[in-house]
GUNU-441262 format. One line per field, with one value per residue: residue number from 0; residue in three letters; x, y, z of N, C-alpha, C in turn. Coordinates in steps of 0.2 Angstrom, whole numbers. Each point is the difference from the previous one (the first is absolute). Layout:
BEGIN
pos	(NUM, ...) $
code	(Ala, ...) $
n_c1	(X, ...) $
n_c2	(Y, ...) $
n_c3	(Z, ...) $
ca_c1	(X, ...) $
ca_c2	(Y, ...) $
ca_c3	(Z, ...) $
c_c1	(X, ...) $
c_c2	(Y, ...) $
c_c3	(Z, ...) $
This chain:
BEGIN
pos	(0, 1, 2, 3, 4, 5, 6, 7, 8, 9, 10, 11, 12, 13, 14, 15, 16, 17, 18, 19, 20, 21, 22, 23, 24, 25, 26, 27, 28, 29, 30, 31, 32, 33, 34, 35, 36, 37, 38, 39, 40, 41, 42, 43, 44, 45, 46, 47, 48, 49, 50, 51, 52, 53, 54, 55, 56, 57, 58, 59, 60, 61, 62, 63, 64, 65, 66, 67, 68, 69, 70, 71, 72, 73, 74, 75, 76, 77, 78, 79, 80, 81, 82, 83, 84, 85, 86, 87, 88, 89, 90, 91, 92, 93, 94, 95, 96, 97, 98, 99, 100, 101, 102, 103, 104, 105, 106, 107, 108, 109, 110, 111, 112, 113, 114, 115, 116, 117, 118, 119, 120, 121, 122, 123, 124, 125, 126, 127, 128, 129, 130, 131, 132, 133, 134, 135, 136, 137, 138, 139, 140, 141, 142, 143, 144, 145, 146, 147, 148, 149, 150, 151, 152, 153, 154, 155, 156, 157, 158, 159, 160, 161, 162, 163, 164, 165, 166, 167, 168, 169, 170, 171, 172, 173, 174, 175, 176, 177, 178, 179, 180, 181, 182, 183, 184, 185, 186, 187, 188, 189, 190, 191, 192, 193, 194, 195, 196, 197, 198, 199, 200, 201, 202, 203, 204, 205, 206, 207, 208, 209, 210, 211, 212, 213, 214, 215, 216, 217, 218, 219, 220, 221, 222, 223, 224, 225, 226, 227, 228, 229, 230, 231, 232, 233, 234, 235, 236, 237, 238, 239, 240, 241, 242, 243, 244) $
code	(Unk, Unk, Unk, Unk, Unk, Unk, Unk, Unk, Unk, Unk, Unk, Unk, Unk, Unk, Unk, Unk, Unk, Unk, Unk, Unk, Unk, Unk, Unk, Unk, Unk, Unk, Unk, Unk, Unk, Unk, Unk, Unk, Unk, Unk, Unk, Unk, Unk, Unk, Unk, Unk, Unk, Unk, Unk, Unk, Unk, Unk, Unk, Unk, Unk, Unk, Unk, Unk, Unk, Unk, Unk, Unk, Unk, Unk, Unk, Unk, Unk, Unk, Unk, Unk, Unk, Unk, Unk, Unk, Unk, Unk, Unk, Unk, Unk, Unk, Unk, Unk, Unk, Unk, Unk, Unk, Unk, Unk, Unk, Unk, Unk, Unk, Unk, Unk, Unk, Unk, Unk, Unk, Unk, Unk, Unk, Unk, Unk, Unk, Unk, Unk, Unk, Unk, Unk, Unk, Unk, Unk, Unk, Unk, Unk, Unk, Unk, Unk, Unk, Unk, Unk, Unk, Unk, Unk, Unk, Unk, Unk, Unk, Unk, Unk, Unk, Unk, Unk, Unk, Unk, Unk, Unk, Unk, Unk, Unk, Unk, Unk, Unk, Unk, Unk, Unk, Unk, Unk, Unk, Unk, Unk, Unk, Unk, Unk, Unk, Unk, Unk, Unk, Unk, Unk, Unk, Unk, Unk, Unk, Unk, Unk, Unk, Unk, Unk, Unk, Unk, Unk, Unk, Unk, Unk, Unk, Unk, Unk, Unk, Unk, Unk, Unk, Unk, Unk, Unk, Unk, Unk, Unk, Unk, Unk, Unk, Unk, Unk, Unk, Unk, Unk, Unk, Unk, Unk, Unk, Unk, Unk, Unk, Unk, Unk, Unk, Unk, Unk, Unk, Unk, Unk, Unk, Unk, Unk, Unk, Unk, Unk, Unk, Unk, Unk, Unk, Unk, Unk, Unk, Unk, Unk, Unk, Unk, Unk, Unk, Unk, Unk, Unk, Unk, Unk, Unk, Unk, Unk, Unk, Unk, Unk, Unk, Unk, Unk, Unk, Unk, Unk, Unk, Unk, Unk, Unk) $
n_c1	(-379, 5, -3, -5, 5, 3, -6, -1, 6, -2, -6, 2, 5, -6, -5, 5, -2, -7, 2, -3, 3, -2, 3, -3, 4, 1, 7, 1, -1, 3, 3, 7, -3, 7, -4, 6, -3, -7, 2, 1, -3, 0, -7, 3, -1, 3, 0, 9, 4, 3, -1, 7, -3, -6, 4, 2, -6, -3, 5, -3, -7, 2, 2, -4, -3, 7, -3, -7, -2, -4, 5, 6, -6, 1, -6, 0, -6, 1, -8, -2, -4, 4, 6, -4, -1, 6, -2, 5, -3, 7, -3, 0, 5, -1, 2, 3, -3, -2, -1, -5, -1, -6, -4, -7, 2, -3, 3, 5, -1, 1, 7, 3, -3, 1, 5, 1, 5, -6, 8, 0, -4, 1, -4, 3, -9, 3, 5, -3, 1, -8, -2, -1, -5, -1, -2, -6, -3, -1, -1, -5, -2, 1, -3, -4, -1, -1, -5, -4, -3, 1, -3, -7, 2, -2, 3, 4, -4, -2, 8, -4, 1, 4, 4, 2, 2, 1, 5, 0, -2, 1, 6, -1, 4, 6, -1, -1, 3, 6, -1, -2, 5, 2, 0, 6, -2, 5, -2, -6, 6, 3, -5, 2, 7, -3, -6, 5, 4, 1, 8, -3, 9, -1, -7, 2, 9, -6, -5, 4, 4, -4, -4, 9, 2, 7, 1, 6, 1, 0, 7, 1, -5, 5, 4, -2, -2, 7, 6, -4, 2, 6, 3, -5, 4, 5, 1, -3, 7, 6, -2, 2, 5, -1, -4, 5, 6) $
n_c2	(440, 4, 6, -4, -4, 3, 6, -5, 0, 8, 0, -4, 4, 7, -6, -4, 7, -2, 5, 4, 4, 0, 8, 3, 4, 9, -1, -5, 4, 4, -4, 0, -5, 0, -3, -3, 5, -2, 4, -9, 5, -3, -1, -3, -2, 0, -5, -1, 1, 3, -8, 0, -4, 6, 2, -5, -3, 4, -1, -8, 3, 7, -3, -4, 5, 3, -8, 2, -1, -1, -5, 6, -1, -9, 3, -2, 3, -3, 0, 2, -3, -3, -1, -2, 3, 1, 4, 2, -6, -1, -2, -6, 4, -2, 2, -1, -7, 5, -2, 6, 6, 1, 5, -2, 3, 6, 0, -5, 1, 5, -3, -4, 6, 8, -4, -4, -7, -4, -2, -1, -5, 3, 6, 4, 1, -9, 3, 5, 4, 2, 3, 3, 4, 2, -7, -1, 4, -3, -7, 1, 4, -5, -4, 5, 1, -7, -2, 1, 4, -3, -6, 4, 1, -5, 4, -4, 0, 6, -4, -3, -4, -4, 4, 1, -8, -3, 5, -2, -8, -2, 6, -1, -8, 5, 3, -3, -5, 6, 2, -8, -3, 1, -6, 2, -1, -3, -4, 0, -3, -4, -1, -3, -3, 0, -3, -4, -1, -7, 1, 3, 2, 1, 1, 2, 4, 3, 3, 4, 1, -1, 3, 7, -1, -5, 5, 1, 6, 5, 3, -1, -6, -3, 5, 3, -7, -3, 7, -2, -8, 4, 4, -3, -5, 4, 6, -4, -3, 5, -1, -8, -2, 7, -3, -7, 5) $
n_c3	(958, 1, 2, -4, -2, 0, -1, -7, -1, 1, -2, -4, -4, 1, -1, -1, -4, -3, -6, 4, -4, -5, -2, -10, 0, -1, -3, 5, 4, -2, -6, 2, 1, 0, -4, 3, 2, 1, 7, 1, 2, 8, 2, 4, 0, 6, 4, -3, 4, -2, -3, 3, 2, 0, 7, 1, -1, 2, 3, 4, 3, -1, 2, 0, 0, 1, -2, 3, -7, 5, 3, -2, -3, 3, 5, 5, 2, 6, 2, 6, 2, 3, -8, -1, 6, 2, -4, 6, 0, 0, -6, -1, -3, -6, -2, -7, 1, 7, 8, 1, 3, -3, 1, 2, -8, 4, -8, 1, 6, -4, -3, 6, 6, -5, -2, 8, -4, 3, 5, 6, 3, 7, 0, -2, -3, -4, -1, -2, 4, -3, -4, 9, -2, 3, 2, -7, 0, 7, -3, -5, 6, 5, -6, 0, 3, 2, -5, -1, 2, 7, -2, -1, 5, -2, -2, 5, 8, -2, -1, 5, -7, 5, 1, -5, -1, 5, -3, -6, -2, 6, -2, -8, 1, 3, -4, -3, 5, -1, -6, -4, 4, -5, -2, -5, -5, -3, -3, 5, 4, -4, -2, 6, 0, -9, 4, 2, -5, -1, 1, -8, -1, 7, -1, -7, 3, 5, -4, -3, 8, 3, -6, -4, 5, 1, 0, -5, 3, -2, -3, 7, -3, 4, 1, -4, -3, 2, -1, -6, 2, 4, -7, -2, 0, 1, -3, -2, 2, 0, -8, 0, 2, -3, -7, 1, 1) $
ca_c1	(4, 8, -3, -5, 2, 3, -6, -3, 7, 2, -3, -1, 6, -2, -3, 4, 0, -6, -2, -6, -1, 8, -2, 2, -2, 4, 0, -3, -6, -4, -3, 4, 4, 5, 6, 5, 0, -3, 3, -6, -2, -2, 1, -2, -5, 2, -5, 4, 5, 5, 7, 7, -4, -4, 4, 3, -4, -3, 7, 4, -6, 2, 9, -2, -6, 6, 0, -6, 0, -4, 0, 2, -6, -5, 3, -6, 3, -3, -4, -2, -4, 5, 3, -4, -4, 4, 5, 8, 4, 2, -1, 5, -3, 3, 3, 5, 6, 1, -4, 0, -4, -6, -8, -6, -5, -8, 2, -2, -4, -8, -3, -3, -6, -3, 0, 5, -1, 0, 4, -2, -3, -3, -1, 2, -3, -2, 7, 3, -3, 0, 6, -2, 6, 4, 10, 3, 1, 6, 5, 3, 3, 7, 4, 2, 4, 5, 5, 0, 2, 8, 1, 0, 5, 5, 1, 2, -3, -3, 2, 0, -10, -5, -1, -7, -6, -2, 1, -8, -2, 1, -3, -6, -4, -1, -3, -8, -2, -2, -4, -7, -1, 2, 5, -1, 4, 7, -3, -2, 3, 3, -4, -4, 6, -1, -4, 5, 5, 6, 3, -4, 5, 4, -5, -2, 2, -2, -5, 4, 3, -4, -6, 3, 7, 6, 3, 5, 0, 4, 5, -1, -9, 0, 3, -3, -6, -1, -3, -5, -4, 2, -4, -7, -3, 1, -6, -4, -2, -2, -7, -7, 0, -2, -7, -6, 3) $
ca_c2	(6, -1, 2, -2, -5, 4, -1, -8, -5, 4, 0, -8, -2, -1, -5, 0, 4, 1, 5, 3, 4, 6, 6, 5, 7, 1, 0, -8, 0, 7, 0, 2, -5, -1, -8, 2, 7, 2, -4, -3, 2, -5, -2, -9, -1, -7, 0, 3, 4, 1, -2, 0, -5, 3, 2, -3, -3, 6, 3, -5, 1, 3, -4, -4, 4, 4, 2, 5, 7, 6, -1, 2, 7, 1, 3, -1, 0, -4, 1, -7, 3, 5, 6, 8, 5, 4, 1, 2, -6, -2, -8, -2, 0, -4, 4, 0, -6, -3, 2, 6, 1, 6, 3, 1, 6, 1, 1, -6, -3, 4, -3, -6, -1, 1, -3, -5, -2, -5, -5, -4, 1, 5, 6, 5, 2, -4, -1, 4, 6, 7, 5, 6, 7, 5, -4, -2, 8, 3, -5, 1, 6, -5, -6, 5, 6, 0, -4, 3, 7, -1, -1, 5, 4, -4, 0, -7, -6, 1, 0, -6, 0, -1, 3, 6, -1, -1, 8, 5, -2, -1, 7, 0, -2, 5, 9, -3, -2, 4, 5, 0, -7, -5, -4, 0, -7, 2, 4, 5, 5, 4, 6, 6, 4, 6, 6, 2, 6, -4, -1, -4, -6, -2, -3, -4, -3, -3, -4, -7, -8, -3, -5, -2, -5, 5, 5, 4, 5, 5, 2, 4, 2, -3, 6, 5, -3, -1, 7, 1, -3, 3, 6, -4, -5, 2, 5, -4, -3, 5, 4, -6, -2, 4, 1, -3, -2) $
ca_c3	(1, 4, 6, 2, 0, 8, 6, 3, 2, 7, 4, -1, 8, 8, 2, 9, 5, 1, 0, -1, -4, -7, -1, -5, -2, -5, -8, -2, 4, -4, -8, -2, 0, -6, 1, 1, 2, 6, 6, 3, 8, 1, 10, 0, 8, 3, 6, 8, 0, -4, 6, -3, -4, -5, -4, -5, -5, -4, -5, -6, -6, -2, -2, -5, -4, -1, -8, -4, -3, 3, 7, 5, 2, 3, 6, 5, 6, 5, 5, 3, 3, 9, 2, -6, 1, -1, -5, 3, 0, -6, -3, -3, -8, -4, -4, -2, 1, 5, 4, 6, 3, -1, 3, -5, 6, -2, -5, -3, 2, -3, -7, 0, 2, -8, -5, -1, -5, 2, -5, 5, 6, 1, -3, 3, 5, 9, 1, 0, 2, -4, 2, -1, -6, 5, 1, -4, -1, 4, -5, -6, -1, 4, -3, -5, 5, 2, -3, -9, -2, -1, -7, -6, 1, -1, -5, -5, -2, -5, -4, -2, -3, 6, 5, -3, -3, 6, 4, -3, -1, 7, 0, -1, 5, 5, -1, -1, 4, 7, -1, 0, 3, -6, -1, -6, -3, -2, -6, 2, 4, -7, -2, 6, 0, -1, 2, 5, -3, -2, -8, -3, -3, 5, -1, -7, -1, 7, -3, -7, 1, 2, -4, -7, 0, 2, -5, 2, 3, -6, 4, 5, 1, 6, 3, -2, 4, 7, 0, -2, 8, 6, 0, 1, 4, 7, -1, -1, 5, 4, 0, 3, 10, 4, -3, 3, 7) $
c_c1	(4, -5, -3, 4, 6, -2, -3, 5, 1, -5, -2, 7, 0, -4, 3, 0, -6, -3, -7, -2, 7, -5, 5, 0, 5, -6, -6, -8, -4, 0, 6, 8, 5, 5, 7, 2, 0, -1, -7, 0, -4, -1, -1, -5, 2, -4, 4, 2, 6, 8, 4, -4, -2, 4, 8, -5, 1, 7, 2, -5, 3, 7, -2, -4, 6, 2, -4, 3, -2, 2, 2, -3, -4, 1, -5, 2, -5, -1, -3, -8, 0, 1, -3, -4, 5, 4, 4, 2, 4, 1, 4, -1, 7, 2, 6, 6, -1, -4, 2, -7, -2, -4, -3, -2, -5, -1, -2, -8, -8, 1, -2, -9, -3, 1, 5, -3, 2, 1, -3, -3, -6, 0, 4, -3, -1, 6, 5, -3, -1, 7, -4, 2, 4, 7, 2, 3, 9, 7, 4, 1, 6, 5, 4, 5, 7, 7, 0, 5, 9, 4, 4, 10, 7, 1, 2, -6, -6, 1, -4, -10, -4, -3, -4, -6, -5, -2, -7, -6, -4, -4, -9, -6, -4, -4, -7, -3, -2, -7, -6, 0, 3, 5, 1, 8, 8, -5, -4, 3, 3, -4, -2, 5, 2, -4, 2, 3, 5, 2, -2, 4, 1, -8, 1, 6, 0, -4, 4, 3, -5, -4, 2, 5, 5, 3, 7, -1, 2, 4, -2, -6, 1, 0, -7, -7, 0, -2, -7, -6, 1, -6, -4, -2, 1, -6, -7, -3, -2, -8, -5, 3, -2, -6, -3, 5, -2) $
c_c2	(-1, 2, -6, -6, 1, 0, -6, -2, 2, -3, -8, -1, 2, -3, -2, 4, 0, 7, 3, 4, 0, 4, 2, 7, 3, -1, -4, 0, 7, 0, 5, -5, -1, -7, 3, 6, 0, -5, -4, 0, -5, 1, -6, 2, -8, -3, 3, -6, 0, -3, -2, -7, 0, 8, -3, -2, 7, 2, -5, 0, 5, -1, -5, 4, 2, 1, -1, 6, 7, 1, 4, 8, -3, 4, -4, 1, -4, 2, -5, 5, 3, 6, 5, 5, 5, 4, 3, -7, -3, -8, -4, -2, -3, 9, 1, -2, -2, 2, 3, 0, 8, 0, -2, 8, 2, 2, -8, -2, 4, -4, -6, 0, 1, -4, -3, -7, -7, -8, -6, 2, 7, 4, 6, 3, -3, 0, 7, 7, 5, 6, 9, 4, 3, -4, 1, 9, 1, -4, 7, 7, 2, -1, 7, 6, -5, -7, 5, 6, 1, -3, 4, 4, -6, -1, -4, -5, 2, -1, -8, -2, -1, 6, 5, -3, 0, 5, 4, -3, 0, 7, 0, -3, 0, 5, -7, -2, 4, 4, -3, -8, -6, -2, -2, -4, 7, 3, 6, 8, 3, 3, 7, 6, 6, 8, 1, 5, -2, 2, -7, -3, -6, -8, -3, -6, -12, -5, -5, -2, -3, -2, -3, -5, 7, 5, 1, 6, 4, 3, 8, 0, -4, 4, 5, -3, 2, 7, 3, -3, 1, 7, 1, -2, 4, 4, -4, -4, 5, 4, -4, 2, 7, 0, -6, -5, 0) $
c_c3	(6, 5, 4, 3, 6, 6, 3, 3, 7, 4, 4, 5, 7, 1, 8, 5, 1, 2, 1, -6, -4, -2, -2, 4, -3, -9, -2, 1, -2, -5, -3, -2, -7, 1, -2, 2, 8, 5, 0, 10, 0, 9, 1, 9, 1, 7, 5, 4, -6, 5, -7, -7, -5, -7, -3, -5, -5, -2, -6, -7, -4, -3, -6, -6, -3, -9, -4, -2, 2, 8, 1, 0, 4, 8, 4, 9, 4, 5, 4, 4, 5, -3, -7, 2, 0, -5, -1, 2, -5, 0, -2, -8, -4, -8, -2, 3, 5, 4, 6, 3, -3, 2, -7, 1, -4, -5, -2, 5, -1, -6, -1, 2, -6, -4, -2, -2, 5, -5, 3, 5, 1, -2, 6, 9, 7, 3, 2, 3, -4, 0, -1, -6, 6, -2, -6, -3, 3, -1, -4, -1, 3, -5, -7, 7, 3, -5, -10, 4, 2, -4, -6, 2, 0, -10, -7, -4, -6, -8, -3, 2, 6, 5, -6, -1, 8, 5, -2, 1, 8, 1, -2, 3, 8, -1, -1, 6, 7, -5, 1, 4, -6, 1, -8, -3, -2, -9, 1, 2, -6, -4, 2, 0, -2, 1, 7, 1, -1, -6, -3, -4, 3, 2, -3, 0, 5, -6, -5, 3, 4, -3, -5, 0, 1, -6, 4, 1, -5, 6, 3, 4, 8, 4, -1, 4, 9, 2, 1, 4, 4, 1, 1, 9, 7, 3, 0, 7, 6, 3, 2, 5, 3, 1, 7, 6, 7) $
C-alpha cells in the first residue's frame, strides 16, 4: 500500500536524526483514513537541539520523498523534549512543500494521548504532557470565536470545498468535545451535522466528495452551497461560544 511504504521511507530517512518517537494523529490515527484524500499528520520527537544541521537533513528528507505518490500530504512537525511542554510554542514543521514554524495544539495533542498511532519509538505519554480539559475546552472554543466565525463573514472563501468542508466538520467536532469531552473522527462529525441543524444538501453534498469520489457541481449549487453554510454556520458558531465561552 502507497501509505505504508511512505511512512517506512520517512521514517527510515530520520534514522540520522535518531528519533525518539514518530507519531500518527488526525485521519491516520482515528480510523478515518482515505489514501490519496487525507493529510498523513505526522510529529517526529527528536533528542534536540534542532541546529541549521539537523534541519537541513530533514529538508533534504523531505526533498527526496518529493516523488512519492502520497508526499505531498505528508505533514510532520518536530519536537524535541526541551521544547514540548508548551503548546503556544511554534515547531518546526514540514507541510506543503516547505518549512515553518506551528504550535502543536491541544487539539492534536489530546489525539495523540487518545489515540495517537505509534510509527516509531515512544509512545505519547513518556514524551509529552497530558492535556487538562479546561485547556483543551478553552483551545477550541478560542479556535471557533476567534478564527471560524470571522471566517464565516469572509465570503469568497466559501465558494471553495475546503473551507465548507472544514468549516462544518471542525464546527461538529467542536459542539462534541465541549459537550461531553470527545474527541471524534471527520466521519463521525458528519453524521452528527444533521441533528445539528446543518443544511442536509450541503452534508450530503460533503459525504459524495469525500467517500464517492469528485462530482461536477450542477449549475449554481457552489454559490447557493456557500449561502447556505454561512447561514448556518455563523449563527451556530455564535450559539457554542456563548454556550461554553
Amino acid at each position: 500500500m502507497e501509505t505504508e511504504t511512505l511512512l517506512a521511507r520517512f521514517v527510515r530517512g530520520l534514522e540520522p536524526s535518531a528519533p525518539l518517537a514518530v507519531w500518527a494523529h488526525g485521519s491516520l490515527a482515528g480510523g478515518d483514513y482515505r489514501q490519496g484524500r487525507s493529510d498523513l499528520d505526522l510529529i517526529a520527537v527528536l533528542p534536540g537541539p534542532l541546529t541549521p544541521r539537523v534541519v537541513w537533513h530533514l529538508a533534504t528528507l523531505h526533498a527526496r520523498l518529493r516523488h512519492e505518490p502520497l508526499a505531498a500530504l505528508l505533514h510532520c512537525t518536530y519536537l524535541t523534549p526541551a521544547t514540548a511542554d508548551d503548546p503556544a510554542r511554534r515547531h518546526l514543521t514540514w507541510a506543503h512543500g516547505q518549512l515553518f514554524r506551528r504550535p502543536v495544539s491541544p487539539v492534536t495533542r489530546s489525539e495523540l494521548h487518545r489515540f495517537g498511532k505509534v510509527l516509531h519509538g515512544r509512545p505519547p505519554a513518556g514524551l509529552l504532557p497530558p492535556v487538562p480539559d479546561g485547556q483543551l475546552g478553552a483551545f477550541v472554543v478560542g479556535d471557533q470565536r476567534d478564527f471560524w466565525r470571522p471566517a464565516v463573514d469572509r465570503a469568497p472563501l466559501w465558494t471553495r470545498d475546503v473551507w465548507v468542508d472544514l468549516g462544518l466538520l471542525t464546527f461538529a467536532r467542536a459542539s462534541t468535545t465541549l459537550r461531553d469531552g470527545r474527541l471524534i473522527s471527520k466521519r463521525e462529525a458528519l453524521d452528527l451535522l444533521p441533528g445539528l441543524g446543518a443544511p442536509e444538501e450541503v452534508v450530503e453534498d460533503i459525504r459524495r466528495r469525500r467517500y464517492d469520489g469528485p462530482v461536477p457541481p450542477a449549475e449554481g449549487w457552489t454559490a447557493r452551497r456557500a449561502v447556505l453554510t454561512r447561514d448556518y454556520l455563523g449563527p451556530a458558531i455564535d450559539e457554542l461560544v456563548a454556550a461554553y465561552g
